[in-house]
DRENKELUM-675689 format. One record per residue (C-alpha): x negated, y negated, z; residue in three letters. Coordinates in steps of 0.001 Angstrom, whole numbers, plus 500000, padded with zeros to 6 digits. Example, Ala and Ser with C-alpha at 12.3 -4.5 7.8 and 13.67 -1.06 7.14 Angstrom:
BEGIN
487700504500507800ALA/486330501060507140SER/
# end
This chain:
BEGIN
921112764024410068UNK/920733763203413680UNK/919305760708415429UNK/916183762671416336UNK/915431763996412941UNK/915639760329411867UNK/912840759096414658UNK/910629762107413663UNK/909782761444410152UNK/909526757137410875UNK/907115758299413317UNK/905453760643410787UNK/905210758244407981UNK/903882755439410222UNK/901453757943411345UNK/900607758363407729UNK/900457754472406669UNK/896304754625405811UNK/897200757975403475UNK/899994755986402045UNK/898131753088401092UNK/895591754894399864UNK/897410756998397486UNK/899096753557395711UNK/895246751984395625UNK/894465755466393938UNK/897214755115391653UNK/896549751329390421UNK/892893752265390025UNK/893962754207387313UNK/894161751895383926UNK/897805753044382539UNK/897890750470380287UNK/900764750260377507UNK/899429748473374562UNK/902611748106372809UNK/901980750914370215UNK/899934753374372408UNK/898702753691375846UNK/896526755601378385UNK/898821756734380721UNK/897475760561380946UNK/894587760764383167UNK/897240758703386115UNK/899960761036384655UNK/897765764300385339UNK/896505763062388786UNK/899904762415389194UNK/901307765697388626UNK/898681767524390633UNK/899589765422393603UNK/903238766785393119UNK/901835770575392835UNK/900143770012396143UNK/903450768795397918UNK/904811772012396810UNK/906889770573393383UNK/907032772492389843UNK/905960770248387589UNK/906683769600383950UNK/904261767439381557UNK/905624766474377880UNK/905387763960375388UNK/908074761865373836UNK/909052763702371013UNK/911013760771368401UNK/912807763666367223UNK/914848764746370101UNK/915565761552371604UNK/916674760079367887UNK/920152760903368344UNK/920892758525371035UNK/922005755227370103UNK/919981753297372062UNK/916927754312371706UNK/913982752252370190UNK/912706753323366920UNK/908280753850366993UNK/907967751222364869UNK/904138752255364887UNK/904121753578368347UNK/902581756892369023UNK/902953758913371628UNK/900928761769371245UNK/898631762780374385UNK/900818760161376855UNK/902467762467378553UNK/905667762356380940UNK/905631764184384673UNK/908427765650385794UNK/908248767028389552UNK/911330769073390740UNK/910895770305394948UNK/913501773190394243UNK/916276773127397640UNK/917434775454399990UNK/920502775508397887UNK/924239773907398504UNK/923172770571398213UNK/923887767590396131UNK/920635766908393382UNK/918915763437393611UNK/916991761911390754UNK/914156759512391259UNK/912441757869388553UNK/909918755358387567UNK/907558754226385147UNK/903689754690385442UNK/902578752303382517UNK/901797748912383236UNK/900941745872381036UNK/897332744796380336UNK/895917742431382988UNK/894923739685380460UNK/891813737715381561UNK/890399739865384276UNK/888117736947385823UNK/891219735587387317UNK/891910738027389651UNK/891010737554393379UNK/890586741309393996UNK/890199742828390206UNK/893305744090388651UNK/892193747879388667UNK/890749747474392637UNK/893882748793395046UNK/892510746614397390UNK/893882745929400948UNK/893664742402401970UNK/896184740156403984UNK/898766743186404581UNK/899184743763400559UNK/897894745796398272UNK/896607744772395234UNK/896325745260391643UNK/898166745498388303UNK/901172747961388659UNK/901502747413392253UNK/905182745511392207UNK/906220747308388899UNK/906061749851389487UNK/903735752291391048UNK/904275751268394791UNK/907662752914393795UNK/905879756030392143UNK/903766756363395655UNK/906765755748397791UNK/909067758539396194UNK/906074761178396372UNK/905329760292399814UNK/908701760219400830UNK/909050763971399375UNK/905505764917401471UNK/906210763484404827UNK/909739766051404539UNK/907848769132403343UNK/904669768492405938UNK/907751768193408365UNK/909075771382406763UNK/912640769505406325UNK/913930771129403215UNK/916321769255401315UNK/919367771515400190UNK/920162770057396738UNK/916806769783394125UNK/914767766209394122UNK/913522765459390847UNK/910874762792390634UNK/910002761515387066UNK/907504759466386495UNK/907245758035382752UNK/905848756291380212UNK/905934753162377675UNK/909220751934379692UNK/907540748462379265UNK/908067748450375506UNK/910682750573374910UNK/912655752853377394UNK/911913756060375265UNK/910102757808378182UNK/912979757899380505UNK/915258758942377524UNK/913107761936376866UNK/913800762907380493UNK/917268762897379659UNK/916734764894376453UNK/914856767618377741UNK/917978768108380555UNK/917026766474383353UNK/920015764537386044UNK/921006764823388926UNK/924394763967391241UNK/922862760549392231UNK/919548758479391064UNK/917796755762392123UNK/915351753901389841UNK/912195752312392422UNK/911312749275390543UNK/910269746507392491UNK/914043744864393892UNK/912029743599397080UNK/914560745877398788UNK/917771744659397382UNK/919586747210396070UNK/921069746988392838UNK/923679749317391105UNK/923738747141388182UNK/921639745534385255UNK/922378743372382561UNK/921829744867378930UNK/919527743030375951UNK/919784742579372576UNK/917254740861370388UNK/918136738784367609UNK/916199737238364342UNK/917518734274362904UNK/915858733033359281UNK/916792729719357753UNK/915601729299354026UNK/914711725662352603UNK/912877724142349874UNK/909008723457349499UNK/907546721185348345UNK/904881718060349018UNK/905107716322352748UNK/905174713062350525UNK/908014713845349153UNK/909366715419352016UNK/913569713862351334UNK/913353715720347825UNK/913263718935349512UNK/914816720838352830UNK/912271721589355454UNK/913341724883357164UNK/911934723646360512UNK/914339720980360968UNK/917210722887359843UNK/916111726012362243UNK/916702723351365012UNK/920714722697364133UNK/920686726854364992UNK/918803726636367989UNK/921285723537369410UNK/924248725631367901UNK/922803728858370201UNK/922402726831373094UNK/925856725440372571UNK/927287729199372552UNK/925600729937375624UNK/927012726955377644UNK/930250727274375794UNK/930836730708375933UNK/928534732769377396UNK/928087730856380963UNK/931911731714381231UNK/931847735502381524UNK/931439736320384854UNK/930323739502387427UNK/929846739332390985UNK/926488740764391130UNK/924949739641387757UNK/924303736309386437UNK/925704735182383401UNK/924865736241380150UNK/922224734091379024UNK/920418733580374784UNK/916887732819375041UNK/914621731849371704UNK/911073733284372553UNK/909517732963369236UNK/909461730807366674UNK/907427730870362965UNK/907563728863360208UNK/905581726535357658UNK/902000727127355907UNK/900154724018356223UNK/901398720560357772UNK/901201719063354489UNK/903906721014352671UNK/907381720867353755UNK/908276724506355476UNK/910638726781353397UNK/911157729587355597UNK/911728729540359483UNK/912557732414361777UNK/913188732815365529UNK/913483735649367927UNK/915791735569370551UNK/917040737460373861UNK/920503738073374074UNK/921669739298377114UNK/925104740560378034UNK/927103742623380762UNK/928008746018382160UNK/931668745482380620UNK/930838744053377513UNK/930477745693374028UNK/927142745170372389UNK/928847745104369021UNK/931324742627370018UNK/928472740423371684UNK/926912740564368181UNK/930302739555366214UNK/930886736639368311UNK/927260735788367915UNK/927332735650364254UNK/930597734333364060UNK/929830731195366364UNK/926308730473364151UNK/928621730706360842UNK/930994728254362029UNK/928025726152362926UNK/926147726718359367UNK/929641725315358525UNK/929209721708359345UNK/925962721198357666UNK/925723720934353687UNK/922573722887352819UNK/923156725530355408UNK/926858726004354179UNK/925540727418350959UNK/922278728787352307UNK/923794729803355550UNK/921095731186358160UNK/920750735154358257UNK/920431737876361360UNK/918426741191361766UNK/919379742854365433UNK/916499744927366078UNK/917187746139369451UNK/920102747090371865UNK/918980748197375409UNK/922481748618376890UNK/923695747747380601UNK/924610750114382903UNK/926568749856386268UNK/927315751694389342UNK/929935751203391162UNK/929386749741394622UNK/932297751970396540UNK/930048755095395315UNK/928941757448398435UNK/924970757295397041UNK/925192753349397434UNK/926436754101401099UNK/924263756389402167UNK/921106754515400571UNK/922190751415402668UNK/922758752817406284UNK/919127754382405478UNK/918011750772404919UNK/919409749693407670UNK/918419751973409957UNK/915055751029408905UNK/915015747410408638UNK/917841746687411320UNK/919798744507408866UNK/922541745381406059UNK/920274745275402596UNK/921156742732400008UNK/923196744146397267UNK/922905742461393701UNK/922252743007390438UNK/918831743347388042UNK/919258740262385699UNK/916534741847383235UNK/917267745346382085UNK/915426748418383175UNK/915539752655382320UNK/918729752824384302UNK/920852752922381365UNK/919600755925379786UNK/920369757404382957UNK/923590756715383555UNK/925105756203379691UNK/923466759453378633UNK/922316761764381594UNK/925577761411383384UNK/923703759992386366UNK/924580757642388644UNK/922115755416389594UNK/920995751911391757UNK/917320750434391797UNK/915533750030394726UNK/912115749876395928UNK/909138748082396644UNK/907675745236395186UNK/908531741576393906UNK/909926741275390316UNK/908169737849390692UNK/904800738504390503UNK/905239741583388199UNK/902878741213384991UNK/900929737873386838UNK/897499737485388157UNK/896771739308391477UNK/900177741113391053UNK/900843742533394538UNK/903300744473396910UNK/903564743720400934UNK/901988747130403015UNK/905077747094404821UNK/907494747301402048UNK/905871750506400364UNK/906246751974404253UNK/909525750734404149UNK/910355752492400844UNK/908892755570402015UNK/911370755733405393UNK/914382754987403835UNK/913585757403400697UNK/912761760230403085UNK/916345759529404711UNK/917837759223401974UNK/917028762830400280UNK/917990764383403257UNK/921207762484404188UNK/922761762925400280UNK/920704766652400001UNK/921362767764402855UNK/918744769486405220UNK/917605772682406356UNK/914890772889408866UNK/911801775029409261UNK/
# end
């Protein structure tokens, strides 16, 4: 693409900045929420998908259907969830032909705002204040959703034709399980090169750590807080596994190493035990994150797990013959791209040429719907877009006006430079 092309459409989508913004407020103004086991993504969803008609896109709606997406090993069982009438949007702006496909996907559900008299500007507002827009879903992720649509407009307003397809998905109930995305990849959809536009505050990021979540329950004895010596209190003993975890991670897991991703870390989020504070507690259970890397096996991650929390059942008499026991209930893989890839090079020299500086280049330290992506739809994929993973899911959630303009630009070049273009 030449140097002229590049000017036009930066001058076009700064020409466009109120219709930008506006289509982002319009977008958080709708309450996607995910409740865990349902959600009310459609109304955004349909808006959604009528905005992609009117930039010229075929689009595809469809619910998650357990059946088809089943096979896949990582997917995440309903436990209760239902998806009926929560629709996915698929839009696909068919090219010229000859052209390498691109893939751009993100999530439209968002998590409830909590206490809504906290909020400076009201979670469902889309107000403008201070250069940011506001609003729950602004950093994760719909300033991303708006960015990749208005990325694909400002090209077909400025009849610039991509050669290869862009597909733009936009999903659901990624925030509690992933199996939006994975129905995307079910029903046939990839591409040559994705990028995932969660919030990365610009920083693009061809890798992400993978998850596993773990239950621990220790078993004791009940019986009458006066007597509490006769008896085993499960708390207590629950604490020689949560030292023993903590041990693993320094001991072990701090050791294994990547250059863009931190090390693998084991978090205890939950913890549950006891009946009343008067009888000693038989039964204690904990839930912890488990995270691990791009070129680690989950299974072995889970065999060293359990073997290190044996060996330290080991050295304590009650839990050597009532050693503690594990359910893993979930394994949300990593996934990696490889930073020599041409998609990573052409999405940074379109940053650049934007911003004026090289873009940072690290990894996602949570774990997001790039995996299904690349381990099952053959796609390889970064994230980038707008937003600030830090005040994703908090009070007054925001995303700076400049970074969603930002996103836009280097989106727009970006489809075009890996596509290819033919104009008029």
């Amino acid at each position: 693409m030449d140097g002229k092309t590049k000017a036009q459409i930066i001058r076009y989508i700064d020409s466009r900045c109120h219709e930008i913004v506006g289509f982002l407020s319009e977008l958080i103004r709708f309450k996607s929420i995910n409740y865990q086991t349902t959600g009310d993504e459609r109304q955004c969803q349909e808006w959604y998908a009528a905005r992609l008609r009117e930039m010229g896109l075929s689009t595809d709606l469809f619910d998650v259907d357990i059946d088809a997406i089943s096979k896949y090993p990582d997917y995440v069982p309903p436990q209760g969830r239902n998806y009926q009438g929560r629709p996915n949007v698929v839009g696909v702006l068919k090219g010229k032909g000859g052209g390498r496909s691109l893939l751009i996907n993100g999530h439209v559900d968002v998590v409830p705002a909590a206490d809504e008299s906290k909020w400076k500007y009201g979670p469902w507002s889309g107000s403008v204040a201070e250069g940011r827009i506001y609003g729950r879903g602004a950093s994760d992720m719909k300033a991303g959703l708006a960015a990749a649509a208005m990325a694909v407009k400002s090209l077909t307003d400025l009849k610039l034709m991509p050669l290869g397809d862009v597909i733009i998905e936009s999903v659901v109930d990624e925030e509690s399980s992933g199996n939006g995305t994975l129905m995307c990849v079910a029903k046939g959809y990839r591409a040559d090169a994705g990028v995932v536009v969660e919030g990365t505050n610009l920083a693009i990021q061809p890798a992400h750590r993978g998850v596993q979540f773990l239950k621990v329950i220790v078993r004791g004895q009940a019986g009458h807080a006066a007597y509490k010596r006769r008896y085993v209190n499960a708390i207590q003993k629950m604490c020689l596994i949560i030292e023993a975890l903590q041990r693993y991670e320094d001991d072990v897991r701090q050791k294994q190493l990547h250059p863009l991703l931190p090390a693998p870390t084991i978090s205890v989020g939950m913890i549950q035990g006891g009946s009343a504070p008067h009888i000693v507690p038989d039964s204690c259970e904990i839930n912890c994150d488990v995270k691990y890397l791009p070129y680690e096996d989950g299974a072995q991650v889970r065999e060293q797990t359990e073997r290190y929390l044996s060996d330290a059942c080991k050295g304590d008499p009650w839990l050597r013959d009532h050693p503690a026991e594990t359910v893993w209930w979930l394994d949300a893989g990593p996934s990696e791209t490889s930073v020599d890839h041409p998609f990573v090079s052409i999405l940074s020299s379109a940053h650049q040429a934007i911003k004026g500086e090289t873009p940072v280049v690290s990894g996602m330290a949570g774990c997001c719907d790039m995996r299904h992506l690349i381990r099952h739809g053959g796609t390889p994929c970064v994230v980038y877009g707008p937003g600030i993973l830090e005040c994703a899911h908090a009070v007054d959630e925001f995303v700076p006006v400049e970074d969603l303009l930002t996103a836009t630009k280097v989106l727009a070049l970006t489809i075009l430079e890996w596509c290819g273009v033919s104009k008029g």
